[in-house]
ZAMARGU-4260 file (C-alpha; in steps of 0.2 Angstrom, whole numbers, plus 5000, padded with zeros to 4 digits):
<rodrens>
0) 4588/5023/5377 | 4607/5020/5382 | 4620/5038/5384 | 4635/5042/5389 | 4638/5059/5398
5) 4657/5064/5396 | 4666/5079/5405 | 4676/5087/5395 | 4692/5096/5400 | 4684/5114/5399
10) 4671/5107/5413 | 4655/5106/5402 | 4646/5090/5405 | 4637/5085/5388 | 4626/5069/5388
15) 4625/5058/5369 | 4612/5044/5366 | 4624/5030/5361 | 4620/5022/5344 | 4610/5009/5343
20) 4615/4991/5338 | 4601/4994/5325 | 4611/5010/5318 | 4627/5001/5320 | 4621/4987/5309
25) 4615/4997/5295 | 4629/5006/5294 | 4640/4993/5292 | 4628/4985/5282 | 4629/5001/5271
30) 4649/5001/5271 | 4651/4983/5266 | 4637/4988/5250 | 4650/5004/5247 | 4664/4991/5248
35) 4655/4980/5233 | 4652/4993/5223 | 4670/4996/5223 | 4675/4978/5220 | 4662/4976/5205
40) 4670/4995/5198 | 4688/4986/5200 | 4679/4970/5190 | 4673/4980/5176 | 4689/4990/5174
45) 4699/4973/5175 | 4686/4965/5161 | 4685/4981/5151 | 4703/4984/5147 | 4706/4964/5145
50) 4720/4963/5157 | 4729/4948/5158 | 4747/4941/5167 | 4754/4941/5183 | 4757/4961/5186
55) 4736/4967/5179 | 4729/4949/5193 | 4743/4959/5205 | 4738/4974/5201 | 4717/4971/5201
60) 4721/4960/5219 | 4728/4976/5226 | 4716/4988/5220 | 4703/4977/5227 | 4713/4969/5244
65) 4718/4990/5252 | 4705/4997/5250 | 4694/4983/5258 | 4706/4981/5273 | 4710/4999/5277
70) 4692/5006/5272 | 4687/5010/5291 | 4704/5016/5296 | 4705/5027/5284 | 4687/5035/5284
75) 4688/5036/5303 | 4705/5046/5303 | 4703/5058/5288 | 4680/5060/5291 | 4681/5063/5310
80) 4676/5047/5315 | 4663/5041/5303 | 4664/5029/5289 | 4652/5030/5274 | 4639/5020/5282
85) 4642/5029/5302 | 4638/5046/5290 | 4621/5042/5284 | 4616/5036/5301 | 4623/5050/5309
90) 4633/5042/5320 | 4654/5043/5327 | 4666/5038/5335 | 4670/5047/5352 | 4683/5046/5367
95) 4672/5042/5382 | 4680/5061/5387 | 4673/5070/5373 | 4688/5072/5363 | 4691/5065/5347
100) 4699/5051/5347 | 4718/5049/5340 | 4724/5041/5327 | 4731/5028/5340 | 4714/5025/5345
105) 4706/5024/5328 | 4720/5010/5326 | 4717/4999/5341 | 4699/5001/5336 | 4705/4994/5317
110) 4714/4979/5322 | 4701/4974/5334 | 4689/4973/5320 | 4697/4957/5315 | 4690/4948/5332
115) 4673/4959/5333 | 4668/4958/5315 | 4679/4943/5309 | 4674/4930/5320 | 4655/4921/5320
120) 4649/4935/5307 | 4651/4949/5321 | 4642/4939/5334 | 4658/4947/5345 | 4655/4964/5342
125) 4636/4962/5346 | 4637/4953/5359 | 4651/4965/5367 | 4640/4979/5361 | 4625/4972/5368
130) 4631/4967/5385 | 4644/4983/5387 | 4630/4998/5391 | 4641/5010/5383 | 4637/5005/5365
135) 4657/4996/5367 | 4663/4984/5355 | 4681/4976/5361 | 4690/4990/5350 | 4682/5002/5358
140) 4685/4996/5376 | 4704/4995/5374 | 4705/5013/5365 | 4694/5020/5376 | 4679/5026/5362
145) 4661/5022/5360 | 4649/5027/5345 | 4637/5040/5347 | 4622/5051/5340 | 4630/5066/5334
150) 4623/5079/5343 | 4622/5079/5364 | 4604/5077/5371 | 4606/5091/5382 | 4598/5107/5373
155) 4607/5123/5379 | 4595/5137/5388 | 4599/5150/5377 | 4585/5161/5376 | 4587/5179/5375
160) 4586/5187/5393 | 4589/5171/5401 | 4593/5174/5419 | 4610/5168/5430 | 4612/5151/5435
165) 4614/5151/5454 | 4635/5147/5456 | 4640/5145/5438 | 4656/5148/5433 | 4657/5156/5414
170) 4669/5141/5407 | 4675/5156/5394 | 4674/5173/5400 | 4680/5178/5384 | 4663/5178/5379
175) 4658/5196/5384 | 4670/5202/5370 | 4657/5196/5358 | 4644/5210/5354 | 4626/5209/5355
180) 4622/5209/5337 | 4636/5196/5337 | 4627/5184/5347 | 4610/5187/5341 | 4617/5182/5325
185) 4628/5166/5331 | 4613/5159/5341 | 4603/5162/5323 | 4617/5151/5311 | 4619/5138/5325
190) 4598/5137/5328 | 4598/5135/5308 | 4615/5124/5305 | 4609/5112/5318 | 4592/5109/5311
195) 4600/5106/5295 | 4614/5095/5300 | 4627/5109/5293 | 4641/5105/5300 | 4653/5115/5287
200) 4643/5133/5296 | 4645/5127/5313 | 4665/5126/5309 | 4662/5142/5302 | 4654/5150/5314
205) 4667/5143/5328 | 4682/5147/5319 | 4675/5165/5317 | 4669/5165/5338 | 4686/5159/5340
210) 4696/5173/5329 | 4686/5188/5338 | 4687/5180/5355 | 4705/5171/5355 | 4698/5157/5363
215) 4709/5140/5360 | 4698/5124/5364 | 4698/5107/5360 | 4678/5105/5362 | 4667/5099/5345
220) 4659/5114/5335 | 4643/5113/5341 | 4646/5112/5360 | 4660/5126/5360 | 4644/5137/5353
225) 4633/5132/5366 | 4646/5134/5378 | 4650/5151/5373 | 4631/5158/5370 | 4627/5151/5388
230) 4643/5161/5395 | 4638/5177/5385 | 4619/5177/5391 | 4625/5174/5410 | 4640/5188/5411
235) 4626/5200/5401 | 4612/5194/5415 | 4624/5196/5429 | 4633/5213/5423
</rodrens>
C-alpha cells in the first residue's frame, strides 16, 4: 500500500494511502459514463424539439463540446478536488503539503490531461502513475498534487484521560478555551461524522471549534479536529 506523509504548515504530520490505479481507473471510468449520459440528454433534447440549421448544430456542439472539455476542471475547482467519479471512490486531489491545491494547480493538472489521458488511451497517465510512487500522473508532478484516500491513515489518540506525550508542543493552545462538555461532545460528532463520511458536520463542527476558539488555519476539517482534541487532552493532562 503506497502513501504520502505531508507536513502541513501548522507542524502536524498526516500520512494518506495514495489512490490506487484501480480507484483512479474506475473513477474516470465512472466520469466518462456521467459524461455520456450528458451527451445522449443533449441528443434527445436536440431530436425532441426537431432543431435544425446552423445556430441549433452550433448550439447542440456547444452544449455538448464545454462541458465535455472543461468537466474536470470544473469539478475539481468548485467540489474540492473530486470529480463525479473521484467522489464515489472517495478519493482527491491534494498538494503534496496538505493544502488544497489552487486553482493554478487544478489548471496545470487540466491541460496536462490532453498528454496523460489523450495519448495511447491513458497508457501516459498509467504509466507515470505507476512508475511515480506518489500516485503522480504528469499534471500532477508539474502542480505539485497527487490523489489520495480521503481520510489520513493515522488515527488520533484521543481517548478520554490520555496522558502527555513526552516534548509535544500543543500546535493550538487555544484549545483549552474549549470546555469539557465541549470536547466530549466534538470528539462524539467527529467519531460519528467520520464513520459516516459526513463531511457537511465535520465543517460544522470546525467552523463552530473555530468561532469559540479564534483559531484561523488552513488545515482540512477533519485533521484541524484531531489536532485540536489532541491539544485539549494534553494541556488537560498536563495542567
Amino acid at each position: 500500500m503506497a502513501t504520502v506523509r505531508v507536513h502541513t504548515a501548522q507542524n502536524v504530520s498526516l500520512e494518506y494511502e495514495v489512490a490506487s490505479l484501480g480507484d483512479r481507473i474506475v473513477a474516470a471510468i465512472l466520469d466518462y459514463l456521467v459524461l455520456g449520459a450528458w451527451i445522449f440528454a443533449c441528443g434527445l433534447v436536440y431530436s425532441g424539439l426537431s432543431l435544425q440549421g446552423n445556430a441549433a448544430s452550433v448550439g447542440l456542439g456547444l452544449a455538448i463540446g464545454v462541458p465535455y472539455v472543461f468537466y474536470h476542471l470544473i469539478s475539481e475547482v468548485f467540489f474540492n478536488g473530486q470529480s463525479i467519479g473521484k467522489r464515489a471512490r472517495d478519493i482527491r486531489v491534494m498538494r503534496l503539503d496538505g493544502t488544497a491545491p489552487s486553482v493554478g494547480d487544478y489548471l496545470l493538472r487540466w491541460l496536462l490531461r490532453l498528454i496523460d489521458t489523450g495519448l495511447f488511451g491513458g497508457l501516459v497517465a498509467i504509466i507515470t502513475i505507476a512508475a511515480n510512487g506518489r500516485g503522480q500522473r504528469l499534471g500532477d508532478l508539474a502542480a505539485g498534487t497527487t490523489v489520495v484516500k480521503v481520510r489520513p491513515l493515522a488515527t488520533s489518540p484521543l481517548a478520554p484521560g490520555l496522558s502527555p506525550i513526552a516534548g509535544y508542543q500543543p500546535v493550538f493552545p487555544q484549545a483549552a478555551l474549549l470546555a469539557d462538555h465541549d470536547v466530549a461532545l466534538v470528539r462524539q460528532l467527529v467519531q460519528q461524522a467520520s464513520a459516516r463520511g459526513n463531511y457537511e458536520v465535520l465543517n460544522e463542527v470546525a467552523n463552530k471549534v473555530k468561532e469559540i476558539t479564534g483559531i484561523r488555519t488552513d488545515l482540512q476539517d477533519g485533521p484541524f479536529l484531531q489536532t485540536v482534541l489532541r491539544d485539549h487532552a494534553h494541556l488537560a493532562a498536563s495542567a
